[in-house]
N, C-alpha and C positions, 0 to 999 in steps of 0.2 A: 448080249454083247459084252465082253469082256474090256477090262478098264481102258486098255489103251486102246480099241478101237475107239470107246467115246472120245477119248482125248483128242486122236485123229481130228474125227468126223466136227467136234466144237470146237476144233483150233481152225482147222483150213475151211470152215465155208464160206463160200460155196462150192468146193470143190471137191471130188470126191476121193479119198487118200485109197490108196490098197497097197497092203502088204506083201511083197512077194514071197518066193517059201524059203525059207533060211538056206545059205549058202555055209559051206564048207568049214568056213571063221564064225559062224552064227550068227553075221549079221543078214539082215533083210533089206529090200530097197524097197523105201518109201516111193510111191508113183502117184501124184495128182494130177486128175484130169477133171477138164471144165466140163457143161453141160455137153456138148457137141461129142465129147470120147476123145478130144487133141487132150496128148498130153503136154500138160505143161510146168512141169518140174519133175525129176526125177534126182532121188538123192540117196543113198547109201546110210542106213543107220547100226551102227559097229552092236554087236552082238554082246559085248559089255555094255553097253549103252542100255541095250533092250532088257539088259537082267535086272539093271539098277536103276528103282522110280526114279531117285531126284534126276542121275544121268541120263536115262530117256526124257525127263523133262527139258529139261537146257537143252538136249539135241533137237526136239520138234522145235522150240520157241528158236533156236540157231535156223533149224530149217523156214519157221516162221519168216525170221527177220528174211531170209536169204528172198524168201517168196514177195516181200515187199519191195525190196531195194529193186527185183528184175518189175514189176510193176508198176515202179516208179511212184508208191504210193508211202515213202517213208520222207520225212523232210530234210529237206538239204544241209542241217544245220548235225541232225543227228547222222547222217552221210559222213559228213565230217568229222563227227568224234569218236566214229567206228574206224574209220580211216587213218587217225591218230593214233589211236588206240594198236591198229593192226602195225605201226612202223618198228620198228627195230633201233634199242638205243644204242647210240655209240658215245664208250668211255676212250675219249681220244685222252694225250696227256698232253 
């Protein structure tokens, strides 16, 4: 098993990741599905992403977080400071 399937497979359990087969841009769509075969997230990992460890790293742990917040399994305090963090500043004068 090659690195980043482990990665996959020890970041989302219980759930099982599969890669589909690279698209046109190089990137892949990450697919996890629960025990039953429903899937339940599907996400798109950019093709630069896939060449470069640290960038594949921060995109599964992004896919990570993404997979708790639909969950409902992240806390509401960190909700909020992802949320902060996502707003847009404005330099009014």
């Amino acid at each position: 098993m090659d690195r980043l399937s482990v990665l996959l497979t020890e970041t989302f359990a219980p759930y099982t990741p599969a890669l589909g087969l690279a698209r046109p841009d190089g990137g892949r769509i990450l697919t996890l599905t629960n025990d039953e075969g429903e899937v339940v997230l599907r996400r798109v990992l950019d093709g630069v992403q896939l060449a470069d460890e640290h960038q594949c790293e921060e995109a599964i742990q992004s896919v990570r977080r993404d997979l708790l917040i639909q969950e409902g399994r992240m806390e509401d305090d960190v909700i909020v400071a992802l949320r902060q963090r996502a707003q847009v500043l404005s330099y009014g004068t």
